[in-house]
Every structure is written in C-alpha cells, then in structure tokens.
C-alpha positions as CSV (number, residue, x, y, z in Angstrom):
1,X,18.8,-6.4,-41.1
2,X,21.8,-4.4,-40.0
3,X,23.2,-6.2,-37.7
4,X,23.4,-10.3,-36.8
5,X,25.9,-11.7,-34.2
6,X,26.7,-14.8,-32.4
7,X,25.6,-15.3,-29.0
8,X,26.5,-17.6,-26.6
9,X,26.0,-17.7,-22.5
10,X,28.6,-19.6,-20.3
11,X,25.8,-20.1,-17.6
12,X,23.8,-22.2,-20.4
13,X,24.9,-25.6,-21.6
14,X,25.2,-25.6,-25.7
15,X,24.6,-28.3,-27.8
16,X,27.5,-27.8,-30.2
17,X,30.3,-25.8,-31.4
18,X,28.9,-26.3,-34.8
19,X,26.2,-23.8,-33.6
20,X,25.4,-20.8,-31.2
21,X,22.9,-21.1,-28.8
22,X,21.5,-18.0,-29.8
23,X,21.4,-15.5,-32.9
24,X,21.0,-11.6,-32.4
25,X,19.6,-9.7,-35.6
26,X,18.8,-6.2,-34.5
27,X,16.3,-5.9,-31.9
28,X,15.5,-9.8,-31.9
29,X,17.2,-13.0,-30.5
30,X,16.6,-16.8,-32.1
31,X,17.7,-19.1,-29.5
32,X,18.5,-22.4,-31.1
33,X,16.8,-25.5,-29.8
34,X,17.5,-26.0,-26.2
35,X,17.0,-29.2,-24.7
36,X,16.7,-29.6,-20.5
37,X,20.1,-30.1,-20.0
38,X,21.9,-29.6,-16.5
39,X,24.5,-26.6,-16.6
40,X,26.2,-28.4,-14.1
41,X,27.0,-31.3,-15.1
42,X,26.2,-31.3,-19.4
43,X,23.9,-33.8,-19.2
44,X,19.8,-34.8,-19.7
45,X,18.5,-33.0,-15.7
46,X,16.0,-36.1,-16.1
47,X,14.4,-38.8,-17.4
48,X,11.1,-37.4,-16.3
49,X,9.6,-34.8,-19.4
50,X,7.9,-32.7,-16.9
51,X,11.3,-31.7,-15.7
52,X,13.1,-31.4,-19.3
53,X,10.6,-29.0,-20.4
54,X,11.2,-27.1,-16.9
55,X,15.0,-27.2,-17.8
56,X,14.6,-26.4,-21.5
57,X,13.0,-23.3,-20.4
58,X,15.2,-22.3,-17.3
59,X,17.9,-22.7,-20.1
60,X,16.5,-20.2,-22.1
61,X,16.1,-17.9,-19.8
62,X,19.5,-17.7,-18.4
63,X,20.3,-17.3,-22.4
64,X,18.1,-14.8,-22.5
65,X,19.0,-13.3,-19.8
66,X,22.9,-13.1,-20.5
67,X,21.9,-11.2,-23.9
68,X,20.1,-8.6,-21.5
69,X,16.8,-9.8,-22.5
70,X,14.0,-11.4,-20.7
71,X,11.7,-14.4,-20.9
72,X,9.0,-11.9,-21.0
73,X,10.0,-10.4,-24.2
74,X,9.3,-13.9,-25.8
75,X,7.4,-13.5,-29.2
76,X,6.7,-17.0,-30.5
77,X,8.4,-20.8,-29.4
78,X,8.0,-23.8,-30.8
79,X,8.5,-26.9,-28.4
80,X,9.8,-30.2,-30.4
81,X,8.3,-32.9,-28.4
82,X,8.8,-36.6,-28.5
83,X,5.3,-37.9,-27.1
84,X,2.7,-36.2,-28.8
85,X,0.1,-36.6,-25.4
86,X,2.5,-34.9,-23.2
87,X,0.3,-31.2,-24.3
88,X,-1.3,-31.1,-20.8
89,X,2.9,-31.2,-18.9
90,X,3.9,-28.0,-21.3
91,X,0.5,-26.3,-20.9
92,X,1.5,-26.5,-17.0
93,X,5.1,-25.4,-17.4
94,X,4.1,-23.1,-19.9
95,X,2.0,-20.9,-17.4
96,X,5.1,-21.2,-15.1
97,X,7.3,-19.3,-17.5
98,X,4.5,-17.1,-19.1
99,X,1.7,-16.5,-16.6
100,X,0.8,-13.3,-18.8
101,X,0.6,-12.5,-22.3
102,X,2.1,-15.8,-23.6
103,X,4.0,-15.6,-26.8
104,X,2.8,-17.3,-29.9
105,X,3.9,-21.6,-30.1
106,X,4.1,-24.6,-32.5
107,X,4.7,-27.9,-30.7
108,X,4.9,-30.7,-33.4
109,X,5.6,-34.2,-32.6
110,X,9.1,-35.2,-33.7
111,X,11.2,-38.5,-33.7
112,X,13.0,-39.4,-31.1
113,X,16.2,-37.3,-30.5
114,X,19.4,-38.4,-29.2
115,X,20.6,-39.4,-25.9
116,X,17.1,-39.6,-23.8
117,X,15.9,-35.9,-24.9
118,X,12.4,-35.7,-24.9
119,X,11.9,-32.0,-25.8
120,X,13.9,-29.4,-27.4
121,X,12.6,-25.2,-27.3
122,X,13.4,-23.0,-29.4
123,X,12.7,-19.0,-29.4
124,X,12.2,-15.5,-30.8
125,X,12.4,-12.9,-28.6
126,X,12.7,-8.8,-28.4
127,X,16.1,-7.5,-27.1
C-alpha cells in the first residue's frame, strides 16, 4: 500500500468524529458502516427498513461519489441487518443500486444497534 487517506463527504451524514466515513488505500475505497440517515436533518430517514436500506445506500453513493468514484465500481458490501427475514427488502433495493454485475455481499444478522437503526452498509470499491 502506498498510499491511505481519510475521506470524508459533507453531502453524507457521518456517524462520528472518532471515524471517517470512508478510507482511500490506492486504487480502493472502504466506506465505513453507513446507516440510512437523512443528510438533512442527522437523523434515522425512517422507521420503515425498506427505506433505511434505500438511504444506507443513497448515502454511499453520494460518498462515493464525492471521492470521484461510483456505485458501479462496488467490489464486495456487507449489509449488518437487524431482522434476519428482511433478505427479500435488500434483494429488492439491491437490484435498485446494482441492476448489473452486482458486487460480492455478506449480510449477517446483528443485535440491535442504537437509536432505531435497522441496517448499517458497508463497502469496497475501485477508485
């Protein structure tokens, strides 16, 4: 690795200082876990999952977009979920984001987070 910087968008909510929203190591960006949070106002968009995982992933594009990348240049996700029979909503969204050549995923069943999240994304991409 030659290089590795910091990344954060100001069109993107962020979780915490204690973190970026994103990592850029040579030609790749991790985007940390990215719940479906409302740029406009900082909070949960909904209580609704169908429209968190939406959000998660209109999120992470605008991230992705800000470090002149693309959703299409997604390699591999993994999608933290709450409710473990909610695989039929991100299958739908999924196709939204990724109607071709879908990256690579890991959705595990996690504990309940904080604050009425129900799912959290995270990312590698190509820059």
């Amino acid at each position: 690795m030659n290089t590795k910087r910091n990344f954060n968008s100001s069109r993107a909510p962020r979780m915490s200082d204690a973190f970026p929203q994103a990592v850029i190591a040579d030609n790749l960006i991790f985007i940390s876990g990215t719940p479906g949070i409302d740029p406009a106002t900082g909070q949960i968009i909904s209580s609704d999952f169908e429209q968190q995982v939406r959000q998660s992933f209109s999120n992470i594009k605008t991230i992705l977009e800000d470090a002149v990348s693309d959703i299409s240049k997604v390699i591999k996700t993994t999608i933290f979920m709450v409710a473990g029979n909610d695989f039929a909503v991100v299958n739908k969204v999924y196709i939204e984001f990724f109607p071709n050549n879908a990256p690579a995923r890991s959705t595990p069943q996690v504990m309940p987070f904080p604050a009425g999240i129900l799912v959290s994304i995270e990312c590698i991409a190509q820059i």
